[in-house]
C-alpha positions as CSV (number, residue, x, y, z in Angstrom):
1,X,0.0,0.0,0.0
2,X,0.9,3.6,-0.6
3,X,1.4,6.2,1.6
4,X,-1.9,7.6,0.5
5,X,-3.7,4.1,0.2
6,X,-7.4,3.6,1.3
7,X,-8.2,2.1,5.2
8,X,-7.9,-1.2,5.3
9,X,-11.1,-3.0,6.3
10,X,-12.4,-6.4,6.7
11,X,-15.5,-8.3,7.2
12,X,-18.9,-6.7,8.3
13,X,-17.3,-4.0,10.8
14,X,-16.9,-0.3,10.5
15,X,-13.1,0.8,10.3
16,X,-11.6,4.2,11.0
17,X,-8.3,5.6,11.6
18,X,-7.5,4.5,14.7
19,X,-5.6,7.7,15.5
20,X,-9.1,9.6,15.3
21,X,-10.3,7.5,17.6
22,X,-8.4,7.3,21.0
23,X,-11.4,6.5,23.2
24,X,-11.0,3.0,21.3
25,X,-7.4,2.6,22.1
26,X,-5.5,1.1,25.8
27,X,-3.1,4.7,26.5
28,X,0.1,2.6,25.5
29,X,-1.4,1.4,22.5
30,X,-2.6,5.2,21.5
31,X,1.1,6.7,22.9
32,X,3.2,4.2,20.4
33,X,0.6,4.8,17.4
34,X,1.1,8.5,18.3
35,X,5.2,8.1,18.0
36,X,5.0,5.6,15.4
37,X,2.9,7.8,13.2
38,X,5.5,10.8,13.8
39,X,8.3,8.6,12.3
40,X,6.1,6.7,9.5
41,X,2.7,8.9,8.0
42,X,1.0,5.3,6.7
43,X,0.0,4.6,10.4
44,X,-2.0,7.4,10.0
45,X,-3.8,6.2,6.8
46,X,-3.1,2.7,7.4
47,X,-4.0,1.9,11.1
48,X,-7.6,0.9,11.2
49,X,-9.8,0.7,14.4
50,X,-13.6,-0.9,15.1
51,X,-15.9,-0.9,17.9
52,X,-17.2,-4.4,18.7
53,X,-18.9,-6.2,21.6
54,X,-16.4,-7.1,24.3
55,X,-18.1,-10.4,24.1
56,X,-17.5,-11.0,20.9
57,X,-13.5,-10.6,21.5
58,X,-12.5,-13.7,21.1
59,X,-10.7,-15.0,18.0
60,X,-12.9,-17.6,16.9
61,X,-16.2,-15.8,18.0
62,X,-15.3,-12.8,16.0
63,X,-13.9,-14.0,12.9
64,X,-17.1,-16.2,13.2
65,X,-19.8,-13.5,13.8
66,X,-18.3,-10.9,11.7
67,X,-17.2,-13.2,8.4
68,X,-13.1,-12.8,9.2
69,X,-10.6,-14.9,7.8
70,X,-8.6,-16.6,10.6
71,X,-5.1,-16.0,8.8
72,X,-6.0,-12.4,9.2
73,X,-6.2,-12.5,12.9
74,X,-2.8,-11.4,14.3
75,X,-3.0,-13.2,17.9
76,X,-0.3,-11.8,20.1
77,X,0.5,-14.1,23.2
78,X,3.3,-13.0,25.8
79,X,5.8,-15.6,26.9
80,X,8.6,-15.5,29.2
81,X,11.6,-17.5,30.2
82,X,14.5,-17.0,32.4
83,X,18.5,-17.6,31.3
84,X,20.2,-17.7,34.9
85,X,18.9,-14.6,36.3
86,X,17.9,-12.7,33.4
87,X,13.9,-13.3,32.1
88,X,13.6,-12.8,29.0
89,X,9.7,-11.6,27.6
90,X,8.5,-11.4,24.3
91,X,5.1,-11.6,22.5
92,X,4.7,-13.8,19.9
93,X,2.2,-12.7,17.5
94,X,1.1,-15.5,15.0
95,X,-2.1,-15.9,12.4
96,X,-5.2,-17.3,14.2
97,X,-5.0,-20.5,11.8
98,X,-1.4,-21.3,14.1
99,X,-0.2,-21.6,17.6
100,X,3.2,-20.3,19.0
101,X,5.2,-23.3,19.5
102,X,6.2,-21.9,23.0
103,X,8.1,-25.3,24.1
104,X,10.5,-25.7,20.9
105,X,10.5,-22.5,18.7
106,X,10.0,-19.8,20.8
107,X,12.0,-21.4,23.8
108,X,15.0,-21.7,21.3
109,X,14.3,-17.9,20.2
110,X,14.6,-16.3,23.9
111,X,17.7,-18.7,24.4
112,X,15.9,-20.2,27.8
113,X,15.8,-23.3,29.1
114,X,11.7,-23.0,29.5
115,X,9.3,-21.0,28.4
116,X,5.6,-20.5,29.2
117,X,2.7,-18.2,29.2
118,X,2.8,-14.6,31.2
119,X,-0.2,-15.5,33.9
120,X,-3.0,-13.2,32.8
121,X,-2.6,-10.7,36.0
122,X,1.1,-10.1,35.1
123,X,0.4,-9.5,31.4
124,X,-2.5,-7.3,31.9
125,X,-0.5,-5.3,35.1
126,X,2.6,-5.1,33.1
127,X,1.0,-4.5,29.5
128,X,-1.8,-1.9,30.7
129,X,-3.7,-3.6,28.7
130,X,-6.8,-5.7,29.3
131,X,-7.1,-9.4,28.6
132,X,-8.7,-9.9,25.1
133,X,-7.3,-7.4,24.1
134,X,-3.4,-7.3,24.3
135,X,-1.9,-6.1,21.6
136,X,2.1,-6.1,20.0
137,X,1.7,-2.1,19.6
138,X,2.6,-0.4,22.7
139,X,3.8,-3.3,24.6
140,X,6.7,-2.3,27.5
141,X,9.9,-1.9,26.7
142,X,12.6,-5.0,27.0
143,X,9.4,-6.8,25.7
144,X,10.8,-8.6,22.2
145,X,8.4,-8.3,19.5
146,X,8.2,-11.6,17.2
147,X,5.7,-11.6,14.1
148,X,5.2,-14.6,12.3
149,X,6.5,-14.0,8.6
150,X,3.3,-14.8,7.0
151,X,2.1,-11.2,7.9
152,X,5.4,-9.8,6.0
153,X,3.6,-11.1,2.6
154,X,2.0,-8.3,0.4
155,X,-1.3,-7.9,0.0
156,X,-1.8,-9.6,4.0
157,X,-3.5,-7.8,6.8
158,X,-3.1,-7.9,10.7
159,X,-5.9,-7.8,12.7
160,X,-5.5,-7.3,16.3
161,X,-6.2,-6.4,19.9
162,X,-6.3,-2.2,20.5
163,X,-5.7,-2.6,24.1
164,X,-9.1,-2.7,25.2
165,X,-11.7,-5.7,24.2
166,X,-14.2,-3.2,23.2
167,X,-11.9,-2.5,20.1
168,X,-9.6,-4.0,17.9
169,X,-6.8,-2.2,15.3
170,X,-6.2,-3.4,11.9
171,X,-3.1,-2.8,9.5
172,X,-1.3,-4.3,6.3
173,X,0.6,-6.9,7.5
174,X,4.0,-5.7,5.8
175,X,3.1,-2.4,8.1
176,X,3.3,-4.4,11.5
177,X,6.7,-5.7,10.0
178,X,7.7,-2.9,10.0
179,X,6.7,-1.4,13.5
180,X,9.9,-0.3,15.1
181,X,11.5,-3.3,17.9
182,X,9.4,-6.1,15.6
183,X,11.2,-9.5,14.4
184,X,10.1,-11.0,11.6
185,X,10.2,-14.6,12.0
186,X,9.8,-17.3,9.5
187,X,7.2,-20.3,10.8
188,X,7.2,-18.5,14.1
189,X,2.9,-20.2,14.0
190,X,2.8,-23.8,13.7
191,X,-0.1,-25.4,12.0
192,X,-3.2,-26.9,13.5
């Protein structure tokens, strides 16, 4: 997409630029969009947001309801593993047709003996986001960023958690690439 390409959209919902929209977006998630914006103008144009039914926020129940393609959902999960003393985070963000292999692939990636799941409280405490809706974009800092490279392929969208589950952001995949601190990972999803 060009600078000056249309919002992305997707399905049944009703997309705007998620920088016009705050009240839809967790304050981290609004505060990197804000920076990110400053240093790349397609977040502005490119950066989509929709209201939808916190119930609904679920993968599975969203795509379903709202007629989504699962390999467009960007789910982000946050892992953690220690080396000695040092823990090392990261969210993994993979298409919704895969799973983070967090025992082989992902272990191997943070250099850690194990690696598991951030419990919910620390991930939501530590994120300032809610659960549902946790997102790559604003995440703390020290957190790695690892996208799968499916969402590097043109033509791909990401969609995504804004923060809040009232909400979620979509984007051209090759833009979430490119967000600043983001890995792009080949087979970082494994199939179902």
């Amino acid at each position: 997409m060009s600078e000056n390409a249309t919002l992305p959209t997707l399905g049944d919902l009703a997309w705007a630029p998620a920088l016009e929209h705050p009240e839809l977006l967790a304050e981290p998630v609004l505060a990197a969009l804000t920076t990110w914006a400053d240093a790349d103008p397609r977040v502005a144009s490119q950066v989509a947001v929709t209201e939808i039914d916190p119930e609904h926020a679920e993968t599975a129940t969203l795509n379903e309801l709202h007629g989504l393609p699962p390999e467009a959902s960007a789910n982000c999960v946050l892992v953690a593993g220690k080396r000695g003393e040092d823990e090392r985070v990261a969210a993994c963000v993979v298409p919704a047709s895969t799973f983070a292999d967090v025992n082989k692939r992902v272990r191997k990636l943070l250099d850690v003996r194990k690696a598991s799941f951030l419990p919910m409280d620390r991930a939501v405490a530590e994120s300032s986001m809610e659960y549902g809706g946790i997102t790559p974009v604003g995440l703390p800092e020290g957190y790695r960023v690892l996208v799968d490279s499916r969402f590097a392929e043109a033509g791909t969208t990401a969609l995504m958690g804004s923060g809040i589950r009232r909400s979620k952001l979509l984007m051209p995949g090759p833009l979430l690439c490119s967000m600043p601190g983001v890995e792009v990972i080949e087979d970082l999803g494994v199939e179902r």
